[in-house]
PAFI-389138 format. One line per 8 residues: number of its first residue (from 1); for each residue z, y, x of C-alpha. Coordinates in pm, 1 decimal, always signed. Example, Ala and Ser with C-alpha at 12.3 -4.5 7.8 and 13.67 -1.06 7.14 Angstrom:
2
1> +780.0,-450.0,+1230.0 ~ +714.0,-106.0,+1367.0
! end
This chain:
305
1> -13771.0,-1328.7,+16864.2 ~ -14106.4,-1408.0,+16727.0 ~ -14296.0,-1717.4,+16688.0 ~ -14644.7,-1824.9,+16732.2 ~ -14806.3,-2168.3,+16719.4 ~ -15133.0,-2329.4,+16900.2 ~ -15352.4,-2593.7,+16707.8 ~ -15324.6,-2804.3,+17051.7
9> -15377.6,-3117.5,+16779.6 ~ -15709.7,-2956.3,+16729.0 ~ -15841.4,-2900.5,+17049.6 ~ -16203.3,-3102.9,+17034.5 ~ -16259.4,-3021.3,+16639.5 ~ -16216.2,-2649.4,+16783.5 ~ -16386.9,-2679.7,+17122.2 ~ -16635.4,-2955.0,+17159.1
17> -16720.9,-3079.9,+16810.3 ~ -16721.7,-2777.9,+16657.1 ~ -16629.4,-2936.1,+16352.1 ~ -16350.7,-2669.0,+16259.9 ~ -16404.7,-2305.5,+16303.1 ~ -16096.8,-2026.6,+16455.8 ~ -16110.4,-1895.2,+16064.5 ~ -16081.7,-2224.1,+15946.5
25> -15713.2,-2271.4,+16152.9 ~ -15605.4,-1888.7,+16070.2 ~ -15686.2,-2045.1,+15689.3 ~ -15473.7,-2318.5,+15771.5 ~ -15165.6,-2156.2,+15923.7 ~ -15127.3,-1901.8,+15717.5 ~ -14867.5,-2047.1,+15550.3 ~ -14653.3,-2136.3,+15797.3
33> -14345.3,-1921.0,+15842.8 ~ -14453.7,-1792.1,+16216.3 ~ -14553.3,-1462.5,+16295.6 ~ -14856.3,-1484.0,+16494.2 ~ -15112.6,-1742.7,+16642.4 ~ -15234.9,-1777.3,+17007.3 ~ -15640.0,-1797.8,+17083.0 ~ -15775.3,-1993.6,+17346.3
41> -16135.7,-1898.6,+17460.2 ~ -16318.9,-2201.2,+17315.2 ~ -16223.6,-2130.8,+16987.6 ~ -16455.2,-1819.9,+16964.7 ~ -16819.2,-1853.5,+16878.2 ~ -16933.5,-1542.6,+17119.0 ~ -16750.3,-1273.5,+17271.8 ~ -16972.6,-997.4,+17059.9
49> -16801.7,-663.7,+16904.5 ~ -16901.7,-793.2,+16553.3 ~ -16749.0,-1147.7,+16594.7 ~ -16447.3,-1028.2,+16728.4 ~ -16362.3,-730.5,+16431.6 ~ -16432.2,-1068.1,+16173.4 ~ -16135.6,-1242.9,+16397.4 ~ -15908.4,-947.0,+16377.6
57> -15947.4,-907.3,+16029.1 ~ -15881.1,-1273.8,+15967.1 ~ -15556.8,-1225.7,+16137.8 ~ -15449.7,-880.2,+15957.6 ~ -15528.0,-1040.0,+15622.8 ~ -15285.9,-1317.6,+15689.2 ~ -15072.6,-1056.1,+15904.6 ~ -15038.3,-1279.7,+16200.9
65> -15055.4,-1130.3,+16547.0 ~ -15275.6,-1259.3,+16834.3 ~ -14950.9,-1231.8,+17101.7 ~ -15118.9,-1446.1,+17355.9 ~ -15499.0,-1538.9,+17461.3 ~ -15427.4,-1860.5,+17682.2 ~ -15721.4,-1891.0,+17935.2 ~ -15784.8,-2125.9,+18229.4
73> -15970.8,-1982.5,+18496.7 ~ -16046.6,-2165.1,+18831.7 ~ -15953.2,-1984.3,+19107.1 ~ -15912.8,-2314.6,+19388.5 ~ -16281.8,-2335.6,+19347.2 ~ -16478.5,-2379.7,+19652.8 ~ -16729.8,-2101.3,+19695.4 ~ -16643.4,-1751.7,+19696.8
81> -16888.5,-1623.5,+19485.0 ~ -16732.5,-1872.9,+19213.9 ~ -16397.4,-1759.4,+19241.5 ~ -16530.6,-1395.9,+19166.6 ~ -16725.9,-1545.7,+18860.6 ~ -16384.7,-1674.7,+18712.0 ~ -16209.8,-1355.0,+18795.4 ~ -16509.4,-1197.2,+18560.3
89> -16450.2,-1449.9,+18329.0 ~ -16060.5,-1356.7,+18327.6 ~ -16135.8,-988.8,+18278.2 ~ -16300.7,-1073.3,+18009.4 ~ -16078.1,-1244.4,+17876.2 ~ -15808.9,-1022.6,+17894.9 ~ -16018.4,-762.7,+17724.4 ~ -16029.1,-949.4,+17442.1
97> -15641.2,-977.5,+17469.5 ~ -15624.7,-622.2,+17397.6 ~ -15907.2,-602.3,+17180.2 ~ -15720.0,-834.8,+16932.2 ~ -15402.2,-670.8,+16976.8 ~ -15248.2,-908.8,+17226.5 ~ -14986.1,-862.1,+17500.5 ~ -15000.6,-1110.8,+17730.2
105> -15322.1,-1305.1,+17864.7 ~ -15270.6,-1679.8,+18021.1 ~ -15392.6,-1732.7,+18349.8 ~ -15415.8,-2086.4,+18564.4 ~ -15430.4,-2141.2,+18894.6 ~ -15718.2,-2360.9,+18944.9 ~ -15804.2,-2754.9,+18957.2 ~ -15598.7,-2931.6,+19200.9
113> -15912.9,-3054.3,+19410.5 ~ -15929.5,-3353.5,+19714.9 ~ -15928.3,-3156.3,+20012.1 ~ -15856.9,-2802.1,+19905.8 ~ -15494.3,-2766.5,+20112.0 ~ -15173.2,-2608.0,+19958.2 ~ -15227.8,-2295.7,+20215.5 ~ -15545.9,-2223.1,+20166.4
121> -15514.8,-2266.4,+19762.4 ~ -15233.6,-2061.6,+19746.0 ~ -15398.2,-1770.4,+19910.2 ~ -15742.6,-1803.7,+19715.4 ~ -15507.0,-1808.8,+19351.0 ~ -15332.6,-1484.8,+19498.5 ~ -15607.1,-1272.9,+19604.6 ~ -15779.5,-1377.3,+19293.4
129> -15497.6,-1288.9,+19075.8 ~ -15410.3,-949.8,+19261.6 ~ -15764.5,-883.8,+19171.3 ~ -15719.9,-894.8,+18799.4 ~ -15372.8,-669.3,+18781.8 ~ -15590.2,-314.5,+18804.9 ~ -15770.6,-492.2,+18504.5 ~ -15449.4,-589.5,+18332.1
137> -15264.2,-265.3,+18381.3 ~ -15530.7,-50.5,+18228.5 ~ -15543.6,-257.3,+17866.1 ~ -15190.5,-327.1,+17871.8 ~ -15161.0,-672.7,+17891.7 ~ -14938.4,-882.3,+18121.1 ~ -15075.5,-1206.3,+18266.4 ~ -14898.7,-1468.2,+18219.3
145> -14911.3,-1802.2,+18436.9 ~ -14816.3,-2145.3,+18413.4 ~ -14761.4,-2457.1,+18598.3 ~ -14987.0,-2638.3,+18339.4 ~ -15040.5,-3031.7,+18367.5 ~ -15398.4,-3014.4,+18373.6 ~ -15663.3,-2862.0,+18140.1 ~ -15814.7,-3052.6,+17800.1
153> -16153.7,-3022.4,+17965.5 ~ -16111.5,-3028.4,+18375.9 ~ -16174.5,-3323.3,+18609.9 ~ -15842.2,-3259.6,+18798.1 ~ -15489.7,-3180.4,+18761.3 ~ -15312.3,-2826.8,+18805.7 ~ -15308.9,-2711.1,+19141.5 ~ -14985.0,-2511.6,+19065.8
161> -14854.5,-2807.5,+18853.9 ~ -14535.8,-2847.4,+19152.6 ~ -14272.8,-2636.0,+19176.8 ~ -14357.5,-2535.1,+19544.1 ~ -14707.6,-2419.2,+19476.3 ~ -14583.5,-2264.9,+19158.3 ~ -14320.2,-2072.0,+19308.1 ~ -14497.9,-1995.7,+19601.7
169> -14766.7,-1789.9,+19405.8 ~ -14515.8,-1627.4,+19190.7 ~ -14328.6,-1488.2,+19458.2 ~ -14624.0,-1384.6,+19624.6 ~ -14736.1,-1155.5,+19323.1 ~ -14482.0,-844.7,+19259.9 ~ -14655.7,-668.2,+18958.6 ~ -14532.8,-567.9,+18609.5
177> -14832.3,-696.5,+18530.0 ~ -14766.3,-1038.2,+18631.1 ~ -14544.6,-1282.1,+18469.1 ~ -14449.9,-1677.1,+18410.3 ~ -14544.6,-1830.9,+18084.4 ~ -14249.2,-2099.0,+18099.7 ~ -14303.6,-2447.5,+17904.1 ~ -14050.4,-2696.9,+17992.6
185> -14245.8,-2971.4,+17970.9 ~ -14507.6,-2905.2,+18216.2 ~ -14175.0,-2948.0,+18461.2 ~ -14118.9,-3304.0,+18282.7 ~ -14480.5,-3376.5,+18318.5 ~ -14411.8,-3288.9,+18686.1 ~ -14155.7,-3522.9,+18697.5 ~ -13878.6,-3269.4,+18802.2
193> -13626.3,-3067.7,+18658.2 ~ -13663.9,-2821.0,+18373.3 ~ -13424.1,-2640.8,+18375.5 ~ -13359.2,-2586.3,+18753.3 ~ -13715.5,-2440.2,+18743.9 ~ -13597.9,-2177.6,+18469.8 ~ -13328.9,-2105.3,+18714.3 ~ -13571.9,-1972.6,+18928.2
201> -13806.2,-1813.3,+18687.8 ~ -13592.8,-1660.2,+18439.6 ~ -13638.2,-1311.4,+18568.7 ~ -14007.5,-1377.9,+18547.6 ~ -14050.7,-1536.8,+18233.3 ~ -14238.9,-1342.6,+17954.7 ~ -14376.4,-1575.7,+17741.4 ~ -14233.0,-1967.2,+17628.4
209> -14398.7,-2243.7,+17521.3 ~ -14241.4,-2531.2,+17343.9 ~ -14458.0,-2812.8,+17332.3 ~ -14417.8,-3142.8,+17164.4 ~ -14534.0,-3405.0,+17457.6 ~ -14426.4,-3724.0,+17532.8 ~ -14441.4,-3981.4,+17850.6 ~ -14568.6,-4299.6,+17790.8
217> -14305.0,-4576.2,+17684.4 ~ -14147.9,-4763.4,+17960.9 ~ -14123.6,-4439.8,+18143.3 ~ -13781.0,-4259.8,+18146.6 ~ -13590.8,-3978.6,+18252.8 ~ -13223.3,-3916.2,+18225.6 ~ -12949.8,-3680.7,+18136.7 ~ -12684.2,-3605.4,+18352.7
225> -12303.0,-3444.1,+18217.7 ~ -12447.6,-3109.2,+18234.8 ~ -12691.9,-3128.3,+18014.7 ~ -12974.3,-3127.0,+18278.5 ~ -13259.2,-3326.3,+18285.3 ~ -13467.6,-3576.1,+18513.4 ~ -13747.5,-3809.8,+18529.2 ~ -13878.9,-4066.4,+18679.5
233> -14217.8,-4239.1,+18588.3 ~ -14521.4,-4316.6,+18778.1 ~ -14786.8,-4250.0,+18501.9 ~ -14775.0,-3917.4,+18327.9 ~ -14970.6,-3977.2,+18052.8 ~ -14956.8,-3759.3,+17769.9 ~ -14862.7,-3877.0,+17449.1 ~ -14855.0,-3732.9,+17050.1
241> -14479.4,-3722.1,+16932.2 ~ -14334.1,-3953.2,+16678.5 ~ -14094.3,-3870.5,+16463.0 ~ -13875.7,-4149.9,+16376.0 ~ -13514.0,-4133.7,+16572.7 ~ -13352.3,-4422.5,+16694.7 ~ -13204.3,-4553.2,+17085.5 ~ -13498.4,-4542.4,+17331.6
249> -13528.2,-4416.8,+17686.5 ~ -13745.4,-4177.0,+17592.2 ~ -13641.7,-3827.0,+17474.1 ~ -13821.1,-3588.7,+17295.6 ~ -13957.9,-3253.2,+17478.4 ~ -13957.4,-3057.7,+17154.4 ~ -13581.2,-3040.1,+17156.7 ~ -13576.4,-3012.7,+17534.3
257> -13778.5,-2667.9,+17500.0 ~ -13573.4,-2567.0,+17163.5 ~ -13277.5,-2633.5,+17376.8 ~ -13397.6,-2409.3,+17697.7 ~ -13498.1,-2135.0,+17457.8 ~ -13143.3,-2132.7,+17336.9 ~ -13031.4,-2114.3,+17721.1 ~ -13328.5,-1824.7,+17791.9
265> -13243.7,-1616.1,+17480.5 ~ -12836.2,-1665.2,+17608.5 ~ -12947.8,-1541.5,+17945.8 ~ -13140.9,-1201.7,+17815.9 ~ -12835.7,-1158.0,+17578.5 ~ -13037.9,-1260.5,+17245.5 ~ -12858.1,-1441.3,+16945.5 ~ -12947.8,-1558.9,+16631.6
273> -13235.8,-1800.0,+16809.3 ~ -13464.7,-2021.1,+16580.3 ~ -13759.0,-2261.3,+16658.8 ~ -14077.2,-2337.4,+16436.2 ~ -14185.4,-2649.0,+16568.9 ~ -14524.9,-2767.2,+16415.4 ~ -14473.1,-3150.3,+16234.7 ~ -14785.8,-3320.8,+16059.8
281> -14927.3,-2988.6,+15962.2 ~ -14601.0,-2785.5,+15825.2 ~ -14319.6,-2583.1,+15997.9 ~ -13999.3,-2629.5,+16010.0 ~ -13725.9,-2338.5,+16145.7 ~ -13398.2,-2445.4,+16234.3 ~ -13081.2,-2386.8,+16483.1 ~ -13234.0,-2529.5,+16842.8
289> -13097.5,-2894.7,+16816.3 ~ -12921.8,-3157.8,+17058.2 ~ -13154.1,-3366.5,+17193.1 ~ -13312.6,-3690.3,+16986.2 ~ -13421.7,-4007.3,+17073.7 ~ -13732.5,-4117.8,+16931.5 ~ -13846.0,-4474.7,+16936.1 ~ -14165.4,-4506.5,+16982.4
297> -14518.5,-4275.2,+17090.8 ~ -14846.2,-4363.0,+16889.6 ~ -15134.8,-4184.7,+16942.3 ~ -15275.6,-4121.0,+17297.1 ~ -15395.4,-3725.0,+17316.2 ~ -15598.5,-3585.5,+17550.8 ~ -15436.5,-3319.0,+17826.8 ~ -15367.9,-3024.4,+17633.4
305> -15468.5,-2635.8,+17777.2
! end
């Protein structure tokens, strides 16, 4: 199984500031022992033939793949003619998937706006999906979606953040073409159950994430004797991971997802399963670990993409 990483920690220098360039992080993670990195559409400078071939060879001359290009389009917008414009945008985007060699392209379902109802949302993500798969099927590239907590740089929170929206849209979209990009702690996040989501998307699933985020402290969930896992917490604020172990009623997602990647690999028949879990800047690869208590969550971060 192979493993890519996503400067999430880098988000603003990338996006907004500027301040670090999409060479500059292929520079920097180069030497970690992963085997590709993801792109996210703000990293890029322009779209143009001749910036793109400079990304590519970037990439080949560190020989990472591009796997994924993780996008958020806005599909619960309000006006019709600005749905179609993020469908564009999408198609775009997953030309560029294929341009740089990638498989699968990320794809949102929209910000979860006052007033826009779960019926009518549902139906404008579908239709707006369905419209990329002619797109998708002719470069190659399966989209891949996600029931995200919200995006770095939207007002509101994931329409298909839920289980019931999420699953409704799934189900509604029966295309090779069309997959879930699974992260077990967007279901944390959510405040419900992991795993009992994978139950239901397993068959979907064709890309994982395994993010290191954290609920603020004095927020809890629990473990029950079969290893699954709940949560309770009426803030979900988004915290960076600390590293220290010690008894606290907060557990860390990082070996929640390392642990779920052990159960997905076990359910498509896979052995051997490692992680590469990003730490101040290195890598480290090891067996997917029991879970770990950590005692304490510095450093607020912004919502990550």
């Amino acid at each position: 199984m192979k493993l890519a990483s996503f400067p999430k920690c880098f988000m603003d220098e990338l996006v907004l500031e500027r301040t670090m360039s999409v060479f500059d992080w292929i520079e920097m993670a180069a030497d970690l022992p992963i085997d590709g990195l993801e792109l996210h559409g703000g990293f890029l400078e322009t779209l143009d033939e001749a910036y793109l071939t400079k990304v590519e060879s970037a990439l080949q001359r560190h020989h990472l793949e591009m796997p994924m290009f993780c996008h958020s389009p806005d599909f619960t917008k309000w006006g019709a003619d600005e749905r179609r414009e993020e469908v564009a945008r999408e198609k775009r985007k997953i030309d560029v998937t294929a341009r740089l060699g990638g498989r699968f392209c990320r794809v949102l379902s929209g910000q979860r706006r006052p007033g826009v109802m779960k019926e009518v949302g549902v139906q404008w993500v579908v239709e707006c999906i369905r419209e990329l798969l002619d797109c998708a099927a002719e470069k190659g590239v399966v989209l891949a979606i996600e029931n995200h907590y919200k995006d770095n740089y939207w007002e509101f929170p994931e329409f298909a953040q839920n289980s019931d929206v999420f699953l409704e849209i799934v189900n509604r979209i029966d295309s090779p073409w069309f997959g879930v990009q699974y992260d077990p702690s967007n279901a944390i996040v959510a405040g419900e159950d992991p795993i009992e989501l994978l139950e239901k998307v397993k068959s979907r699933v064709v890309t994982m994430h395994a993010s290191d985020r954290f609920l603020k402290l004095g927020h809890y969930f629990r473990e029950n004797i079969d290893s699954r896992v709940f949560f309770k917490s009426t803030d979900s604020t988004i915290f960076r991971r600390s590293c220290s172990t010690s008894s606290s009623p907060v557990r860390r997602s990082t070996s929640l997802a390392s642990f779920i990647l052990a159960f997905f690999a076990n359910q498509r028949g896979l052995s051997g399963i490692t992680r590469s879990i990003i730490k101040n800047g290195t890598a480290s690869t090891a067996p997917a670990p029991s879970f770990q208590r950590h005692s304490r969550l510095p450093n607020p971060i912004s919502p990550m993409t």
